[in-house]
N, CA, C and O atoms as a GROMACS GRO file, in nm:
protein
  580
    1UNK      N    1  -7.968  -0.424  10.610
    1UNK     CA    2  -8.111  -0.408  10.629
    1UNK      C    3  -8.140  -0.354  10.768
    1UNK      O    4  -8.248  -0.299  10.790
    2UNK      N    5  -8.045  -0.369  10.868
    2UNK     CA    6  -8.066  -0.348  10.985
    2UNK      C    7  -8.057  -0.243  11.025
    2UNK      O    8  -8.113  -0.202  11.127
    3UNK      N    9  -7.947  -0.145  10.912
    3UNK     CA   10  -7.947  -0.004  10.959
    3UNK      C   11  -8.021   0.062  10.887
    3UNK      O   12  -8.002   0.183  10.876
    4UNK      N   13  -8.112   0.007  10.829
    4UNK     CA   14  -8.235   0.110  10.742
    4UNK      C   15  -8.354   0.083  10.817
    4UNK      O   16  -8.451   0.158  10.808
    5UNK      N   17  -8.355  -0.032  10.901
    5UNK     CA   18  -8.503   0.022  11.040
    5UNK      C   19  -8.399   0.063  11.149
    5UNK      O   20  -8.440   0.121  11.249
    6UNK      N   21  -8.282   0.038  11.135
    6UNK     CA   22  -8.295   0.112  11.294
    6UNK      C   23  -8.332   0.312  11.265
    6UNK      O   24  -8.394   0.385  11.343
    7UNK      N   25  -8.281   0.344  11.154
    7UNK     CA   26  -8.291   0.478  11.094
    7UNK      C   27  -8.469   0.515  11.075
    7UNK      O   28  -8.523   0.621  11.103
    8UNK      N   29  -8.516   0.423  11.035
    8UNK     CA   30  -8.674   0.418  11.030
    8UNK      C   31  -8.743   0.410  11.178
    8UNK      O   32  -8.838   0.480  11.215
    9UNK      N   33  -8.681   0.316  11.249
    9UNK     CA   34  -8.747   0.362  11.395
    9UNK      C   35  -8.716   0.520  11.504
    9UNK      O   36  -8.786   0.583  11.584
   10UNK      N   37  -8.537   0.538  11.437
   10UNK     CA   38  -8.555   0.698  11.550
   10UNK      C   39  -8.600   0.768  11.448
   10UNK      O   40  -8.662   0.851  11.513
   11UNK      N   41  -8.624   0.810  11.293
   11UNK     CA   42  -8.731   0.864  11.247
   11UNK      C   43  -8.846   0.883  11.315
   11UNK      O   44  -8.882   0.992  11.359
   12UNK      N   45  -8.922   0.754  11.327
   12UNK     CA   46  -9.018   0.755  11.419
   12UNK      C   47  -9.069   0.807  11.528
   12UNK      O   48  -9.175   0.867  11.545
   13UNK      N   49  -8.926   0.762  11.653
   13UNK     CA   50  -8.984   0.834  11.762
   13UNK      C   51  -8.928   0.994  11.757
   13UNK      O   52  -8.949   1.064  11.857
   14UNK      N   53  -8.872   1.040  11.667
   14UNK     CA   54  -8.871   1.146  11.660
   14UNK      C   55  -8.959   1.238  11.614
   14UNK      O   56  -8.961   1.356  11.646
   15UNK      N   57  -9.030   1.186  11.542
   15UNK     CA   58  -9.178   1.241  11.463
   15UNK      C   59  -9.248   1.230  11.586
   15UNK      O   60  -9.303   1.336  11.618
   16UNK      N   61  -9.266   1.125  11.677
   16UNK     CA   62  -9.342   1.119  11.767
   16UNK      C   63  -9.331   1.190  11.839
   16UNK      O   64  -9.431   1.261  11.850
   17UNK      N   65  -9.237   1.218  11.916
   17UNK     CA   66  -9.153   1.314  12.016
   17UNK      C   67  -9.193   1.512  11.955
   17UNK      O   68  -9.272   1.575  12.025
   18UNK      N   69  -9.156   1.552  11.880
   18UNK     CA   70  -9.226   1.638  11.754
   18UNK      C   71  -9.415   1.649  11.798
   18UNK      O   72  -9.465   1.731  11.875
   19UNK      N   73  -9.468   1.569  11.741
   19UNK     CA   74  -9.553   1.557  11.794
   19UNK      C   75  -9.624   1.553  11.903
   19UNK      O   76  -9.746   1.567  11.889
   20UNK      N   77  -9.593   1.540  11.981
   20UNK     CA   78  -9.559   1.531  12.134
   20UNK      C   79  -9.550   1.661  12.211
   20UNK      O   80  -9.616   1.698  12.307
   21UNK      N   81  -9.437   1.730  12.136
   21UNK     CA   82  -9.404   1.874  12.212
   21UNK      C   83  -9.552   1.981  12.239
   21UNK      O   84  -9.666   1.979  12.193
   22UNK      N   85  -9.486   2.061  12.330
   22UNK     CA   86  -9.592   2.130  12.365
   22UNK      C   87  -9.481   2.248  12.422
   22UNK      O   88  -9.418   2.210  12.521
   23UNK      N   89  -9.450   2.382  12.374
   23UNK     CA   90  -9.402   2.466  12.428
   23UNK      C   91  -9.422   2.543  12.565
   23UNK      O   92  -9.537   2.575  12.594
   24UNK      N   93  -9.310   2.578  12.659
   24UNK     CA   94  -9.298   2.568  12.767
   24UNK      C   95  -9.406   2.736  12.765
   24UNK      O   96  -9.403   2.801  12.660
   25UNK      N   97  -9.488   2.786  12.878
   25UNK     CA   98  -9.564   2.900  12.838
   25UNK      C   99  -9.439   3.011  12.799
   25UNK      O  100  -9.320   2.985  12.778
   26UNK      N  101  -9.510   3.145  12.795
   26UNK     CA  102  -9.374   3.228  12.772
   26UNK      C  103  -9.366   3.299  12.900
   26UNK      O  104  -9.480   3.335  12.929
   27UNK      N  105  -9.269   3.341  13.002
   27UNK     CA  106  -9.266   3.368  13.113
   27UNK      C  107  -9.275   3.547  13.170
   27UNK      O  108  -9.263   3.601  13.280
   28UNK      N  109  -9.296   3.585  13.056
   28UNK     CA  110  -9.313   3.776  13.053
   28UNK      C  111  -9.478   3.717  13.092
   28UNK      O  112  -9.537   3.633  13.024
   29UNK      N  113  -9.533   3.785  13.215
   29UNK     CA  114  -9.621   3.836  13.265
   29UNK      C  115  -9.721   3.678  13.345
   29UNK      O  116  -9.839   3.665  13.377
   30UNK      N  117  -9.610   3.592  13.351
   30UNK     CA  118  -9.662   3.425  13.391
   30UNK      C  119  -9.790   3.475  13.530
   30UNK      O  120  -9.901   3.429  13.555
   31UNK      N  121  -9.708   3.586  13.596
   31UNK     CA  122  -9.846   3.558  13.709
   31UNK      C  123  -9.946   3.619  13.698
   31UNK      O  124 -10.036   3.602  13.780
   32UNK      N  125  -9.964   3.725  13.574
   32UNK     CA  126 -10.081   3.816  13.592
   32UNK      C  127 -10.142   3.746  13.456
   32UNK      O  128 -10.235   3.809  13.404
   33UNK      N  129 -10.107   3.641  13.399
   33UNK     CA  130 -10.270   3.598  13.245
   33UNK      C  131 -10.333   3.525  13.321
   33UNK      O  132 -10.454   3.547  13.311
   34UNK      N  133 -10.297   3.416  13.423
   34UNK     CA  134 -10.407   3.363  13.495
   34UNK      C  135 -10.522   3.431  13.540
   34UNK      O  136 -10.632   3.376  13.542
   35UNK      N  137 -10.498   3.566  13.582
   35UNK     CA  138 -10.598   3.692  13.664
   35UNK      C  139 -10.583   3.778  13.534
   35UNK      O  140 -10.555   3.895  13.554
   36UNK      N  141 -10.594   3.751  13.440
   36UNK     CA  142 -10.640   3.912  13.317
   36UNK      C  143 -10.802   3.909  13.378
   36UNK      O  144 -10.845   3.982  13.468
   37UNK      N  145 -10.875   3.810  13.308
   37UNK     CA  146 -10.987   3.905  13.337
   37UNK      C  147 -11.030   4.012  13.453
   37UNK      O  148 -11.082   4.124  13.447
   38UNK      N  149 -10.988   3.938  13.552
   38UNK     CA  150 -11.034   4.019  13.668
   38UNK      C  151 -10.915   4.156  13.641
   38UNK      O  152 -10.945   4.275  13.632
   39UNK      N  153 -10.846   4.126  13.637
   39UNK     CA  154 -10.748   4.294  13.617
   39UNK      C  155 -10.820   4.392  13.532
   39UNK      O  156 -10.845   4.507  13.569
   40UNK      N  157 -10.860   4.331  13.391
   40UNK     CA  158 -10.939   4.392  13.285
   40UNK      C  159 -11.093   4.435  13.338
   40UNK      O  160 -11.162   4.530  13.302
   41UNK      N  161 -11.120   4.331  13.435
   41UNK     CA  162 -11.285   4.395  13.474
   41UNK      C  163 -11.243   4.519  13.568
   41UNK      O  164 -11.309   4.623  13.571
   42UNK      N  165 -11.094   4.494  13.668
   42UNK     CA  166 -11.109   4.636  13.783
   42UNK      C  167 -11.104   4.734  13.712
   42UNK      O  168 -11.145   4.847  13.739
   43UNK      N  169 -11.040   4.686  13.586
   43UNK     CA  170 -11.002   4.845  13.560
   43UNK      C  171 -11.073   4.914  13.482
   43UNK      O  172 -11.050   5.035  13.476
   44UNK      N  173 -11.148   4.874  13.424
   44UNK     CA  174 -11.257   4.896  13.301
   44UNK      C  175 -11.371   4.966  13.398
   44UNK      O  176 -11.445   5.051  13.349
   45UNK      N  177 -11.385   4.926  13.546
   45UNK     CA  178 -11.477   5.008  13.687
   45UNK      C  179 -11.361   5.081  13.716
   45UNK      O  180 -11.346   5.084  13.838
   46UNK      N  181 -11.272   5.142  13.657
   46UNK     CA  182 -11.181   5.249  13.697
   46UNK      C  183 -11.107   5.240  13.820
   46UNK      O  184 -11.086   5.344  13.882
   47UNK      N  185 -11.047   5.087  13.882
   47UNK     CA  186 -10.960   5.078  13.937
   47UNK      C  187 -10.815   5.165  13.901
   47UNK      O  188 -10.797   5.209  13.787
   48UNK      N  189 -10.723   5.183  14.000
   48UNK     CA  190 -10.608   5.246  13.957
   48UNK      C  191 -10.535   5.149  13.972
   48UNK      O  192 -10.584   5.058  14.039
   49UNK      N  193 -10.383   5.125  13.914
   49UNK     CA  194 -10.324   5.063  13.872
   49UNK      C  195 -10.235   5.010  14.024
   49UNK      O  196 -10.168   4.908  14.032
   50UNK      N  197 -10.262   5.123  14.147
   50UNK     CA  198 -10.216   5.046  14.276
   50UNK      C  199 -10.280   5.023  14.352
   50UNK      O  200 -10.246   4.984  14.464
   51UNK      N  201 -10.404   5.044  14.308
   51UNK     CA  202 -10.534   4.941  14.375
   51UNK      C  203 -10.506   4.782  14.289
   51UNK      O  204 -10.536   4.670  14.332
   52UNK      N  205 -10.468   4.802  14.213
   52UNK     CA  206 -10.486   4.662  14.109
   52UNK      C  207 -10.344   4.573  14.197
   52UNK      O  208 -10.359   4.456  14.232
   53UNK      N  209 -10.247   4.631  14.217
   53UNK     CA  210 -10.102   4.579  14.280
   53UNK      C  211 -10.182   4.529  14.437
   53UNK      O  212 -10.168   4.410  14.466
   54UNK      N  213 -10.239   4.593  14.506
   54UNK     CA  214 -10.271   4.552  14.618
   54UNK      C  215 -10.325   4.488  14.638
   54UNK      O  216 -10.301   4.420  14.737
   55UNK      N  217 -10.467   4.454  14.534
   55UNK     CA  218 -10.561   4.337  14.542
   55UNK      C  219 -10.440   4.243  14.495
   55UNK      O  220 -10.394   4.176  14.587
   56UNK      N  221 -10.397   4.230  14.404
   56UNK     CA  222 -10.256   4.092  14.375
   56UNK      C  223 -10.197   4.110  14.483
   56UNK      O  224 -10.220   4.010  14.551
   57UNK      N  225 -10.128   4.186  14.543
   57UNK     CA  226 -10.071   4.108  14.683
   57UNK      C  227 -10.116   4.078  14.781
   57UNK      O  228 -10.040   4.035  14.868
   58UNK      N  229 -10.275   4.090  14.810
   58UNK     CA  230 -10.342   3.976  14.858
   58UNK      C  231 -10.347   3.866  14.851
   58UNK      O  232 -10.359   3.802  14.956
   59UNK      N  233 -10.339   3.796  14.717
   59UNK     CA  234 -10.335   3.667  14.676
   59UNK      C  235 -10.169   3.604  14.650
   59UNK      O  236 -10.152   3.500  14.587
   60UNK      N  237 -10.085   3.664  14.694
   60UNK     CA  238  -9.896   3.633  14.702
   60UNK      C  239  -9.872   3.698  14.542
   60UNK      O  240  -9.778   3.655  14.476
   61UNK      N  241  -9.947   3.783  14.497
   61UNK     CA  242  -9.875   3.783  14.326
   61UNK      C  243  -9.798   3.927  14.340
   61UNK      O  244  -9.867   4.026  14.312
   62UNK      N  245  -9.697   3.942  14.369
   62UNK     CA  246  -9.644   4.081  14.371
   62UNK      C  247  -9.548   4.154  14.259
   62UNK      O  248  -9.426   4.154  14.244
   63UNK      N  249  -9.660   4.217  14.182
   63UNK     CA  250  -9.539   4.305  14.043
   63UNK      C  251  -9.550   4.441  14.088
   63UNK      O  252  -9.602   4.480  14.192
   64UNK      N  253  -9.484   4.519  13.984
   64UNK     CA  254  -9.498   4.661  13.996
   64UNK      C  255  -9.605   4.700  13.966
   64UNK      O  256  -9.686   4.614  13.931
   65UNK      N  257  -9.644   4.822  13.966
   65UNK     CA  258  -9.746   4.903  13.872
   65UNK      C  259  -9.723   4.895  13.735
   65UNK      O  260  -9.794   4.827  13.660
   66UNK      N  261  -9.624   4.964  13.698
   66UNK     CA  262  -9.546   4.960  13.572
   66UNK      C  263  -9.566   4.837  13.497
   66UNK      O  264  -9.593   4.833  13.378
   67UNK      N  265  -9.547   4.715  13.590
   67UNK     CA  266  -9.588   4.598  13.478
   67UNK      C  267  -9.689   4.565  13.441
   67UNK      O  268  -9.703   4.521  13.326
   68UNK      N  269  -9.827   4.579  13.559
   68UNK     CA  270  -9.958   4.583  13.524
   68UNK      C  271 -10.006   4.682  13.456
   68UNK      O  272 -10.119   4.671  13.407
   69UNK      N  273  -9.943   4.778  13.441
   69UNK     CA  274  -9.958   4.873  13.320
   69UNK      C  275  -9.939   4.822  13.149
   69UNK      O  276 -10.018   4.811  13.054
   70UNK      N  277  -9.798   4.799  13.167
   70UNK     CA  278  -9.796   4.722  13.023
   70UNK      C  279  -9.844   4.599  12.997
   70UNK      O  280  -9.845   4.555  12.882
   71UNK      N  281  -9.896   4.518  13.119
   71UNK     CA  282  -9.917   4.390  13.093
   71UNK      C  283 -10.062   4.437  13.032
   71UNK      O  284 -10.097   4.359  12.944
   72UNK      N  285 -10.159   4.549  13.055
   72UNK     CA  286 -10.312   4.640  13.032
   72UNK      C  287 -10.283   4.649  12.897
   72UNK      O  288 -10.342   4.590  12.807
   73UNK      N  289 -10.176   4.733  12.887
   73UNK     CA  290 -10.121   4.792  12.730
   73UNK      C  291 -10.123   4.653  12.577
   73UNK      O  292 -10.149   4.664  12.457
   74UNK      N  293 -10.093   4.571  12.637
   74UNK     CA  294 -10.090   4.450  12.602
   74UNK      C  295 -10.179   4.359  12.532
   74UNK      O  296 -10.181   4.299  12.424
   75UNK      N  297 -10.256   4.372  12.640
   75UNK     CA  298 -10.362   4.300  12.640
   75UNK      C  299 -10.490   4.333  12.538
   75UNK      O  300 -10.555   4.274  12.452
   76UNK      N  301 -10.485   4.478  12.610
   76UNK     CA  302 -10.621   4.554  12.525
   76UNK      C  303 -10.550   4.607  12.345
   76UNK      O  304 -10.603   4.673  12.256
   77UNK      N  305 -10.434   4.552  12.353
   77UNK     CA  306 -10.351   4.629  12.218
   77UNK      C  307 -10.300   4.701  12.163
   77UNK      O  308 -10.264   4.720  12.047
   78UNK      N  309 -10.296   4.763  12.289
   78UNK     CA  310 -10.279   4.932  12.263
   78UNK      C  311 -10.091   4.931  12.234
   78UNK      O  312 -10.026   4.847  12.297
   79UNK      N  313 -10.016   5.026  12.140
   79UNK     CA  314  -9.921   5.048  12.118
   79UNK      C  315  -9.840   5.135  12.184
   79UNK      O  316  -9.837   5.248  12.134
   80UNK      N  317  -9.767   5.116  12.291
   80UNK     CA  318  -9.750   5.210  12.383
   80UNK      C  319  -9.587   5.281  12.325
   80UNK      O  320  -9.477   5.230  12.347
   81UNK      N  321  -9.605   5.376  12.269
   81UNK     CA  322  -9.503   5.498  12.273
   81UNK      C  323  -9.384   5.482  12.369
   81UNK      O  324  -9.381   5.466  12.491
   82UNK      N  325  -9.273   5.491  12.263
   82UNK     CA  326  -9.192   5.475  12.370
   82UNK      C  327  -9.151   5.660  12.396
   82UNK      O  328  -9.210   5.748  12.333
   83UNK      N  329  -9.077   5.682  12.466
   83UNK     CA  330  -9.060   5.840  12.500
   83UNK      C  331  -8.939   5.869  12.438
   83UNK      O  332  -8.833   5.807  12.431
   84UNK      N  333  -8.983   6.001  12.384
   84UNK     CA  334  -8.903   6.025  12.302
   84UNK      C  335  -8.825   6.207  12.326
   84UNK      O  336  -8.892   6.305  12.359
   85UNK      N  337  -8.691   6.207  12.300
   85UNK     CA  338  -8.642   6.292  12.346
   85UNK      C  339  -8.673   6.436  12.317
   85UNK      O  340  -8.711   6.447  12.200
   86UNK      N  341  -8.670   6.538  12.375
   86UNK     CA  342  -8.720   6.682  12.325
   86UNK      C  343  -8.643   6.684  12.221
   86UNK      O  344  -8.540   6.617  12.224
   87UNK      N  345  -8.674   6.760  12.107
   87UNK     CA  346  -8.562   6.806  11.974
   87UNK      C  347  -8.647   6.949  11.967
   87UNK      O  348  -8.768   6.975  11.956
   88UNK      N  349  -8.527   7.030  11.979
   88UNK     CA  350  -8.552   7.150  11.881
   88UNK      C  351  -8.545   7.214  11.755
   88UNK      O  352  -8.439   7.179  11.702
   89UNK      N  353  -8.612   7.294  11.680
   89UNK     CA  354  -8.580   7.264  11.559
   89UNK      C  355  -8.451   7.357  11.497
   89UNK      O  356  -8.439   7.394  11.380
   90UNK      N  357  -8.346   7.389  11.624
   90UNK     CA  358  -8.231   7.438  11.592
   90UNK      C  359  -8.141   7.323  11.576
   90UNK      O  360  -8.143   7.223  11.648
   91UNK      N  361  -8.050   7.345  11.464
   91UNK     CA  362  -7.950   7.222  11.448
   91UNK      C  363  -7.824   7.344  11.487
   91UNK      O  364  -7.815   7.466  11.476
   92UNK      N  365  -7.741   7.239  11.536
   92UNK     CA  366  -7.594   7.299  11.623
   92UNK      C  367  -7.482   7.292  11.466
   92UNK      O  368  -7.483   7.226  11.362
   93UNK      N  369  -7.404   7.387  11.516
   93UNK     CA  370  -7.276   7.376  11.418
   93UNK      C  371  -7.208   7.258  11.438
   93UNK      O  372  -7.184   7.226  11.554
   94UNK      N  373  -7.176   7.195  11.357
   94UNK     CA  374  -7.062   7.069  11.387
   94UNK      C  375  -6.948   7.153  11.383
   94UNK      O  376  -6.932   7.262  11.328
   95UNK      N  377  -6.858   7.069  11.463
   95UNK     CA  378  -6.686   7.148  11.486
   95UNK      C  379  -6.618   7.056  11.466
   95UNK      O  380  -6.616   6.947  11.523
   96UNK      N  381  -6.528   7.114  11.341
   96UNK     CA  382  -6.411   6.996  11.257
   96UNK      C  383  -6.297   7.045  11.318
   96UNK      O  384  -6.264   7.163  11.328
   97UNK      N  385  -6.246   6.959  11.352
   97UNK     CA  386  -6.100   6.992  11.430
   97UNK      C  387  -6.000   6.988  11.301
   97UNK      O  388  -6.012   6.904  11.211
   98UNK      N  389  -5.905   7.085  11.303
   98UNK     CA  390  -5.814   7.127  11.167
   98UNK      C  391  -5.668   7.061  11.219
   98UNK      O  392  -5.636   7.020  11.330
   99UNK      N  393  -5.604   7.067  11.109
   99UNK     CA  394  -5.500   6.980  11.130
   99UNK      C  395  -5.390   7.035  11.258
   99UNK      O  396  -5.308   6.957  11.306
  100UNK      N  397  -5.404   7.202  11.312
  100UNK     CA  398  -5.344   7.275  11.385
  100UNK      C  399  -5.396   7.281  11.490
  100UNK      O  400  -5.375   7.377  11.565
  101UNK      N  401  -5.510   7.138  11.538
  101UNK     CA  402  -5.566   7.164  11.659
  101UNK      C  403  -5.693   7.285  11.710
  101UNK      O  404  -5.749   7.295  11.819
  102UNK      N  405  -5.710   7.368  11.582
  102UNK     CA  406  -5.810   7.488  11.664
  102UNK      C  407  -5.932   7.402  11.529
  102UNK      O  408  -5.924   7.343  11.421
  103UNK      N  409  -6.057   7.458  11.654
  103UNK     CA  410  -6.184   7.410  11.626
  103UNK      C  411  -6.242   7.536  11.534
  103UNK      O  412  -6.232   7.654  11.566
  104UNK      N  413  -6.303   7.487  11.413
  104UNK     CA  414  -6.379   7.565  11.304
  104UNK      C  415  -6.495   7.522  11.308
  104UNK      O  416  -6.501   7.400  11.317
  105UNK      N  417  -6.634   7.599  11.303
  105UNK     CA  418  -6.737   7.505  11.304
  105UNK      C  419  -6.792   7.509  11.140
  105UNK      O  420  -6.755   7.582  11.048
  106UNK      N  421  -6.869   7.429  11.141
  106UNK     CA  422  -6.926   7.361  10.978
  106UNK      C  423  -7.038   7.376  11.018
  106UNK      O  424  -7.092   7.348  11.125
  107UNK      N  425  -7.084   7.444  10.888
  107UNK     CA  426  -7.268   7.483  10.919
  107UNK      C  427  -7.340   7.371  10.857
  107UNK      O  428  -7.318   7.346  10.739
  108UNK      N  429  -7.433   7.292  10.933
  108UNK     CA  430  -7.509   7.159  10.910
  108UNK      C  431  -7.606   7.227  10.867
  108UNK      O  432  -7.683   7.302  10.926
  109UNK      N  433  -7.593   7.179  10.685
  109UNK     CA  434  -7.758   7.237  10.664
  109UNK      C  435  -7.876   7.184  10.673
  109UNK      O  436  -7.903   7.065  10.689
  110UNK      N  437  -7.972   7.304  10.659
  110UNK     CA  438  -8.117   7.232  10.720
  110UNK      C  439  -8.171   7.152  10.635
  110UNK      O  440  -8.151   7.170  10.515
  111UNK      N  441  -8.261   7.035  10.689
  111UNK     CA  442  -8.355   6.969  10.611
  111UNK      C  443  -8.449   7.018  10.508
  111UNK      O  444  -8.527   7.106  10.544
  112UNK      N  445  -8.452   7.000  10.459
  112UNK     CA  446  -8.547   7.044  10.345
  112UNK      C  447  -8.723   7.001  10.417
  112UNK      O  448  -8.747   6.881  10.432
  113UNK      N  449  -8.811   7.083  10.448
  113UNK     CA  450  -8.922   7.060  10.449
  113UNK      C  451  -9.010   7.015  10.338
  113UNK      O  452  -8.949   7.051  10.238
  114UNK      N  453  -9.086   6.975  10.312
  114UNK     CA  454  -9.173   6.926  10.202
  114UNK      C  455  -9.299   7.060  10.192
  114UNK      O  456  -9.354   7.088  10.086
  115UNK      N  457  -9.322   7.118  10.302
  115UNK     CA  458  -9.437   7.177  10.337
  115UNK      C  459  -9.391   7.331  10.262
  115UNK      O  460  -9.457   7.392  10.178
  116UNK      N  461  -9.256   7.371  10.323
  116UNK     CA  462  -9.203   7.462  10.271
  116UNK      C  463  -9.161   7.512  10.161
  116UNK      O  464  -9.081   7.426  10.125
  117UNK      N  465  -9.160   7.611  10.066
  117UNK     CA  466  -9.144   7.564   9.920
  117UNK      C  467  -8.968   7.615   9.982
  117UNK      O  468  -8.923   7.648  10.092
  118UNK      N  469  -8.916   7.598   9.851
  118UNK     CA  470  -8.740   7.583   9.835
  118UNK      C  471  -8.716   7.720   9.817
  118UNK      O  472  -8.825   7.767   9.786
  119UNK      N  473  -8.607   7.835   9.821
  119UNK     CA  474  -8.598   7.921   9.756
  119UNK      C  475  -8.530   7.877   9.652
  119UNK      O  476  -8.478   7.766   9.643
  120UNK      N  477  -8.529   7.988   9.548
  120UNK     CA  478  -8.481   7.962   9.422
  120UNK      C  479  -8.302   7.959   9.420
  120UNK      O  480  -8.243   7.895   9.333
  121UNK      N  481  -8.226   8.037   9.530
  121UNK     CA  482  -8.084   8.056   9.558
  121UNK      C  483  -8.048   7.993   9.719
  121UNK      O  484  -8.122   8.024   9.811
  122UNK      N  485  -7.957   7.924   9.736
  122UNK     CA  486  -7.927   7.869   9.870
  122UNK      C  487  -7.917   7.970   9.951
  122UNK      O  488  -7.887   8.080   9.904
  123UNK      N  489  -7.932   7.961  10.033
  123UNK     CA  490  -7.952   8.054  10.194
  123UNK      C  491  -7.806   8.080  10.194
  123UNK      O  492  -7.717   8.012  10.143
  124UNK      N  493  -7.793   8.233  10.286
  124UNK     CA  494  -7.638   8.280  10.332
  124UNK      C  495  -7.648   8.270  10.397
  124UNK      O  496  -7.744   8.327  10.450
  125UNK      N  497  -7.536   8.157  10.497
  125UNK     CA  498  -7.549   8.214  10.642
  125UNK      C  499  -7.455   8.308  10.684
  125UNK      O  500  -7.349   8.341  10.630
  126UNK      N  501  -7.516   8.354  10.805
  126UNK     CA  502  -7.433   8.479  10.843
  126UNK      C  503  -7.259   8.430  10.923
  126UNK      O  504  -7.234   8.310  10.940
  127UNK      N  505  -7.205   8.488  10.944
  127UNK     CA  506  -7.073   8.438  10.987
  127UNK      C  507  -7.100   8.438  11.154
  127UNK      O  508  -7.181   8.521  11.195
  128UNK      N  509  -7.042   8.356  11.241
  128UNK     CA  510  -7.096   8.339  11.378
  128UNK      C  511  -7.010   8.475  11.432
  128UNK      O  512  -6.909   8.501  11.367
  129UNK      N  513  -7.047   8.580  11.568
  129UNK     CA  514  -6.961   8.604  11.624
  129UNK      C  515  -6.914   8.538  11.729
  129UNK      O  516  -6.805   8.568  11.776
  130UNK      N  517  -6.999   8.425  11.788
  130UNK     CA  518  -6.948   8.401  11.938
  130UNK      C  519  -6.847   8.329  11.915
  130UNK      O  520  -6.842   8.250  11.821
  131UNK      N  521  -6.731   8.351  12.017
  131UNK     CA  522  -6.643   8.259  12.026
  131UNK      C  523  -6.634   8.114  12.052
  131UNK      O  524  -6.636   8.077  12.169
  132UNK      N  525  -6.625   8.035  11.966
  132UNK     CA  526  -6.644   7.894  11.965
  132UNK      C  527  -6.586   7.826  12.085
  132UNK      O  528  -6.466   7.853  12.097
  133UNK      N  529  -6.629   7.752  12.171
  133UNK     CA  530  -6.562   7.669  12.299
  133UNK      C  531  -6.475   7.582  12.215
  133UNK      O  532  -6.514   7.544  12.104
  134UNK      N  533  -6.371   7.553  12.259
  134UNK     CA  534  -6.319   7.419  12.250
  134UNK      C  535  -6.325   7.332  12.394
  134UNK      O  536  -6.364   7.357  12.508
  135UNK      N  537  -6.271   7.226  12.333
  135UNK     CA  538  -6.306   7.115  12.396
  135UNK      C  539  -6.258   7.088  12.551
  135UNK      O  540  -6.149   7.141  12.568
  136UNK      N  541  -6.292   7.040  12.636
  136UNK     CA  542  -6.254   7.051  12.753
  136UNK      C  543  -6.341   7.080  12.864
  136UNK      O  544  -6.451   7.126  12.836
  137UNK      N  545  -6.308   7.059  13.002
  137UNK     CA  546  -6.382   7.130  13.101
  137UNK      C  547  -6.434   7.299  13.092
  137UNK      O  548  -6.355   7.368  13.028
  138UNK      N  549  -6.517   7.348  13.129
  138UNK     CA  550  -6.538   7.511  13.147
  138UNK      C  551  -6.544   7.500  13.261
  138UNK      O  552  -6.612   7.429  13.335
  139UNK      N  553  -6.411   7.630  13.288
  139UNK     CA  554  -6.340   7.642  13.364
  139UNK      C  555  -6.419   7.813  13.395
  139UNK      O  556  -6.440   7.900  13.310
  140UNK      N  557  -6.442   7.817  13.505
  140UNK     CA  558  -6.473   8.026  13.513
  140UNK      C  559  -6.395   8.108  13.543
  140UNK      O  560  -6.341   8.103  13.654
  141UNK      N  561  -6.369   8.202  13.458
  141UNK     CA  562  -6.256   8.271  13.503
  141UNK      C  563  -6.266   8.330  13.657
  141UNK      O  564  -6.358   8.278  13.720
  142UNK      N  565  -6.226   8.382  13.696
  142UNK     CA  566  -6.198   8.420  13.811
  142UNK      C  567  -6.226   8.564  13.846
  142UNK      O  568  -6.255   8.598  13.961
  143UNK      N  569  -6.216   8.650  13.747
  143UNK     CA  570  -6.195   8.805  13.760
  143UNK      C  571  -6.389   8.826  13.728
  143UNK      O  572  -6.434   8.940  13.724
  144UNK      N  573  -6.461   8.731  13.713
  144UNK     CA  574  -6.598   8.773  13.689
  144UNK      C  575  -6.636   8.719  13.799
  144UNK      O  576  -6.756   8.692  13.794
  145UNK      N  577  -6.588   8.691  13.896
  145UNK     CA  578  -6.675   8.596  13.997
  145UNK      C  579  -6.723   8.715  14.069
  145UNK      O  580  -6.800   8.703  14.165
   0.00000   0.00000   0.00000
């Protein structure tokens, strides 16, 4: 009988304890939610973002720009883009290395557009003339210098 309350009492204070909790805040941007509004009022009167850093290091709070930027981004909801690399809409030959060591390139075909209609026969491509690099440093010859 004794080990069915002692099991019933840390039940207990564990429900209690449970109850009890209160999660620690979350520590991405701990010194600037105390001061949102005022960040949100400078900037909304078209403060710049190192006027906004300077008034905080008046008061000991010192972040970047960059963070009071996203901490703005954040706040107001905005989805901030991450950056994304140039692409052209040339695709490169892939180069399959053959069992004799010399490089052949493989023509990567193009995506199919949706916008574009299809032709009715697959595309020819033309045969490359340039001489394909292989792999390695480029080295300059010497007699063009």
């Amino acid at each position: 009988m004794s080990e069915h309350a002692d099991i019933a009492a840390r039940t207990q204070r564990f429900n209690e304890a449970a109850r009890a909790f209160t999660p620690s805040p979350p520590k991405r941007y701990a010194k600037l939610k105390p001061m949102k509004e005022g960040i949100v009022e400078l900037r909304e009167k078209g403060a710049s973002l190192r006027l906004i850093r300077e008034l905080l290091a008046t008061v000991d709070v010192s972040v970047s720009i960059d963070t009071i930027g996203r901490f703005l981004a954040q706040v107001s909801g905005e989805i901030t883009a991450s950056r994304r690399t140039k692409q052209s809409g040339n695709k490169r030959n892939a180069v399959r290395r053959a069992n004799d060591g010399q490089s052949t390139p493989v023509p990567i075909p193009a995506e199919p557009s949706s916008s574009t209609p299809q032709p009715a026969s697959p595309r020819q491509i033309p045969p490359q003339t340039e001489r394909i690099r292989t792999r390695g440093p480029r080295v300059t010859d010497p007699r063009n210098l």
